[in-house]
C-alpha positions in Angstrom: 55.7 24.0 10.1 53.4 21.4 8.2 50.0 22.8 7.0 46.9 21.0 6.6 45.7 22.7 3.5 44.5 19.1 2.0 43.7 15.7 2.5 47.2 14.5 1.8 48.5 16.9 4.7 46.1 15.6 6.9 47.1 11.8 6.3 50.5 12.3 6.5 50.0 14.2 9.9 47.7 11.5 10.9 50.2 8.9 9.9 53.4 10.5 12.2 50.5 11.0 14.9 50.0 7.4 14.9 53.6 6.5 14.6 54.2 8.1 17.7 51.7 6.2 19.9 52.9 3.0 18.4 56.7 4.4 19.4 56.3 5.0 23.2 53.2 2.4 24.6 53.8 4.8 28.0 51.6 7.6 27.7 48.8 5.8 25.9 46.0 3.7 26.9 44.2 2.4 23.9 42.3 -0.4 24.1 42.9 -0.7 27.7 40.4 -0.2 30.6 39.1 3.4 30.8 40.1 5.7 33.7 37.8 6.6 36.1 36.2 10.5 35.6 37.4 12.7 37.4 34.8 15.6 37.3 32.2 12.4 38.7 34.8 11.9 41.5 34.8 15.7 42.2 31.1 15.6 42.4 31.2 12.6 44.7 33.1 14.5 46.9 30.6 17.2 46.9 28.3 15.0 48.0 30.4 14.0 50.9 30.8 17.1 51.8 26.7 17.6 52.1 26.2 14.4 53.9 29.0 15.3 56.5 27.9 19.4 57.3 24.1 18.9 56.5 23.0 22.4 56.2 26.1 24.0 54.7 26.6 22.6 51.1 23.7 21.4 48.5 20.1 21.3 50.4 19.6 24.0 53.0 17.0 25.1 55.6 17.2 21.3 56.4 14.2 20.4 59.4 14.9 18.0 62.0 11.8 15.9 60.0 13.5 16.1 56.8 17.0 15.2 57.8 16.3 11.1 57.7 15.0 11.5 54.2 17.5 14.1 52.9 21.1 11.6 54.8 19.5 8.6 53.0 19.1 9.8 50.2 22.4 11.2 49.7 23.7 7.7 51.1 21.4 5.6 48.4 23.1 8.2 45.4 26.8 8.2 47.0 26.8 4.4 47.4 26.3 3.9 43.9 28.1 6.9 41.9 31.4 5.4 44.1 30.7 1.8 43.1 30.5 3.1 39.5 33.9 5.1 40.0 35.4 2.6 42.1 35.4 0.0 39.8 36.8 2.2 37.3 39.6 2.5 39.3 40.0 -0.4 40.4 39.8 -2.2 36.6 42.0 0.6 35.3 44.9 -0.3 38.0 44.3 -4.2 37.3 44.7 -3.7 33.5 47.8 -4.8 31.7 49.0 -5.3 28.3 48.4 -9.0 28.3 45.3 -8.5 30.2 43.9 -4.5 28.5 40.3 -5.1 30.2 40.1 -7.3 33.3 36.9 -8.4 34.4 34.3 -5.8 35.8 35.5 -5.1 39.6 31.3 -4.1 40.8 30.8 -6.5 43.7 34.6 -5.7 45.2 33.9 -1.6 44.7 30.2 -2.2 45.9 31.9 -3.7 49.3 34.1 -0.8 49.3 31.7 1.8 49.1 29.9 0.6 51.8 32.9 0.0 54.2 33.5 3.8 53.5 29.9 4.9 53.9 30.2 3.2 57.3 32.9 5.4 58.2 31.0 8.4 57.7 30.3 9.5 61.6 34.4 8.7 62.8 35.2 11.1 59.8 32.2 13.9 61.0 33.7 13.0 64.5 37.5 13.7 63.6 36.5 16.9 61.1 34.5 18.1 64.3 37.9 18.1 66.1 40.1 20.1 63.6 37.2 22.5 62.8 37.4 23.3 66.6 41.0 23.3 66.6 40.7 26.0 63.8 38.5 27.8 65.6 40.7 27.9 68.8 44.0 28.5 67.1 42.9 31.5 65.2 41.5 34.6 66.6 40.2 35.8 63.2 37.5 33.2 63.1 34.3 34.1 64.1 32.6 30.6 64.7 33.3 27.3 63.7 30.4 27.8 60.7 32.8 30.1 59.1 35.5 27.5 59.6 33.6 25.2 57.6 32.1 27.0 55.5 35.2 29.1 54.2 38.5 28.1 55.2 40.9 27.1 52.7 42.7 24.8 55.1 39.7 23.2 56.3 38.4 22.6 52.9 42.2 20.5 52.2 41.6 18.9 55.6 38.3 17.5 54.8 39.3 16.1 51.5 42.4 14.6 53.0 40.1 12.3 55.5 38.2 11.5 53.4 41.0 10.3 51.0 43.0 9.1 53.5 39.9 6.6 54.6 39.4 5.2 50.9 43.5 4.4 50.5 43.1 2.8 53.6 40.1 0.4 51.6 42.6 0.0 49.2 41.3 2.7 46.5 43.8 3.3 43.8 43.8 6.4 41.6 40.7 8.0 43.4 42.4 9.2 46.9 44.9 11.0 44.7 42.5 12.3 42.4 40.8 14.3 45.5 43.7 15.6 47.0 45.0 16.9 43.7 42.0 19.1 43.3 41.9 20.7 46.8 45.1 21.3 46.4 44.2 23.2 43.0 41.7 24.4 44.3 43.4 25.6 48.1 47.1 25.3 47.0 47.2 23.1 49.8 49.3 20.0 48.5 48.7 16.8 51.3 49.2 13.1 50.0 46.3 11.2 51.2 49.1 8.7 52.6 49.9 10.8 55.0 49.0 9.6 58.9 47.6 13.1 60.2 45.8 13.1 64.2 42.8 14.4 66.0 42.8 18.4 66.3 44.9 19.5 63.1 44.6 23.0 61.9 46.2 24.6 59.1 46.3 28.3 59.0 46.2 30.2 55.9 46.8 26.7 53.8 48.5 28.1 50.9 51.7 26.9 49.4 51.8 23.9 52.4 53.2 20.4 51.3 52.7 17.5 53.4 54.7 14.0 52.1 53.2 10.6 51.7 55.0 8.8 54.8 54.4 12.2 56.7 52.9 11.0 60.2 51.7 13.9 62.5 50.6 13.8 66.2 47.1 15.5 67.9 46.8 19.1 68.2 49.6 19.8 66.0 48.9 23.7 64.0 50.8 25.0 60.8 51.3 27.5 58.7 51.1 28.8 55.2 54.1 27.7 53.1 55.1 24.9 55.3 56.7 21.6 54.1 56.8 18.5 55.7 59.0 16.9 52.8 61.7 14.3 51.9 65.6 14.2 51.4 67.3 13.0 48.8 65.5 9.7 47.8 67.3 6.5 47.6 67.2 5.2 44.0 67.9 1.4 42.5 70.4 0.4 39.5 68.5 2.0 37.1 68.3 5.4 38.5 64.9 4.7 39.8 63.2 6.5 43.0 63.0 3.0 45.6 59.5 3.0 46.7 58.3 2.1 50.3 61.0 3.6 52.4 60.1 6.5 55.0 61.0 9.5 53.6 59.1 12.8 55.4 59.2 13.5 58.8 57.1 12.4 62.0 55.5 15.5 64.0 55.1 14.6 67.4 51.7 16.0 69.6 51.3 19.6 70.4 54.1 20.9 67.5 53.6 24.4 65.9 55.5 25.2 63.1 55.3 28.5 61.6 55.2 30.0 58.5 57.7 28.8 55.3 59.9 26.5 57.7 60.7 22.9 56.1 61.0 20.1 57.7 62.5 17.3 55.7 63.6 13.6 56.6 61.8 10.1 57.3 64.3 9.9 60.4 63.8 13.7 61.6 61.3 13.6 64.6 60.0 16.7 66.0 59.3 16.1 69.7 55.9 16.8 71.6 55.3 20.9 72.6 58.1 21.8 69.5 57.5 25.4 68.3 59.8 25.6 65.0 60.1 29.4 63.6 59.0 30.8 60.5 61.8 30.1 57.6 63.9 27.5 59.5 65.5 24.3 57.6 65.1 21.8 59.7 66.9 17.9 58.9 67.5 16.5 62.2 65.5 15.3 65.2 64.2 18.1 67.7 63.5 16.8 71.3 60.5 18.2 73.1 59.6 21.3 73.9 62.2 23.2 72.2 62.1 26.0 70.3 63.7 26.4 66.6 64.5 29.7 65.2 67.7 31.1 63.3 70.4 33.4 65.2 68.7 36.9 65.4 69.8 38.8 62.2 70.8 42.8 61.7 67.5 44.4 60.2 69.6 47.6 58.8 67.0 50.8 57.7 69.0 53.6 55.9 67.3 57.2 54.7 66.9 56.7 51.2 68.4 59.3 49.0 66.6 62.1 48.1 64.6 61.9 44.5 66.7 64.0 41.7 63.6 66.7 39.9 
């Protein structure tokens, strides 16, 4: 193993270090536009967060008198910490290695941000639905504040509107970069690409996997360790995945699937009223109202032997 005991180590490392970005321009960016930060788009979402459940995340004891003041503010600050990060993203998808640092993208992310800001209430109006979903689908929650304030699935739920809105305004980089930290944070793994309806709850979050072309109807519930995922993927001449096709699987209204079953397949359809069982495989259509579980097994329970002294 080389040391760096002197100077001359320390070139020659520096030298094979340098070699190496010159050999493989893929996993470098130098002298290209800068990426955008993703601690500031964490803390943007934060403040989304606040600005959508006043009185449960940043400011609290909020008064009726105070609440103008306190939503415009947070609007005045959101509006331009997402223009800032916005561009970045958008400058950083644009660059190339003809063109490293395109021109400033401000006025196009400025429009964005407020297109998005706009769409504030529908998104309180949809999260309003799936927190009472939550709150009617499971008989552990007390009230919808504790839905809010502490479910895991709720938490990934949240996120994924709110990405899901920006991708729609044609956000690169940042959508993803929300829904990969709830899903850190929640294990809760949904692809803000993903078409998801009114009244969606997800119970116990952890471990669940929802596909990019996913599309799920209203009033649909899951469970912990589902996966709403692909087949095998079609791939061009060069072994490449071909982008753009339907892959994962369209959940129809009223659908309950329960815990660890998979559902995989951009032509498998699970029809309205569907309950699919806990650990079920599941790559073909369903029509409505059925029920799909395995063939009852044999649970055997034998004495166990006696311990030797």
């Amino acid at each position: 193993m080389p040391s760096l005991r002197s100077a001359k180590d320390l070139e020659r490392l520096t030298r094979a270090v340098l070699a190496s970005y010159g050999a493989d321009h893929r996993t470098q960016r130098i002298g290209r536009a800068f990426l955008p930060s993703r601690q500031k788009i964490v803390d943007v979402l934060a403040q989304v967060r606040e600005l959508l459940f006043p009185g449960y995340f940043g400011a609290q004891k909020l008064s009726r008198r105070e609440l103008g003041f306190h939503a415009g503010s947070l609007l005045a600050g959101l509006q331009e910490a997402l223009t800032e990060q916005i561009n970045h993203c958008l400058c950083a998808a644009r660059a190339t290695p003809r063109r490293p640092d395109p021109e400033p993208c401000t006025e196009e992310a400025e429009r964005i941000a407020e297109r998005f800001l706009v769409r504030v209430p529908k998104i309180r109006a949809m999260l309003a639905l799936d927190a009472q979903a939550a709150y009617d689908g499971d008989p552990a929650a007390t009230s919808i504040d504790e839905v809010i304030y502490c479910y895991p699935g709720f938490f990934a739920v949240t996120v994924y509107r709110v990405a899901h809105e920006l991708l729609l305004l044609g956000v690169p980089l940042m959508p993803r970069i929300m829904t990969e930290h709830a899903h850190s944070v929640t294990g809760t793994d949904i692809h803000p690409g993903a078409r998801i309806g009114r009244s969606f709850f997800i119970d116990h979050a952890t471990g669940v996997v929802i596909g990019q072309t996913t599309v799920i109807g209203e009033h649909v519930k899951i469970y912990q360790g589902v996966t709403l995922g692909a087949l095998s993927i079609p791939k061009d001449w060069r072994g490449r995945a071909i982008r753009g096709h339907k892959r994962h699987p369209t959940i129809r209204d009223g659908v309950t699937i329960y815990a660890n079953a998979t559902i995989l397949g951009g032509r498998t359809v699970i029809g309205s009223g569907v309950t699919v069982s806990g650990n079920t495989f599941v790559t073909e259509s369903v029509a409505p109202g059925a029920l799909v579980a395995h063939e009852p097994v044999r649970l055997v329970v034998r004495n166990k032997p006696p311990r030797r002294r």
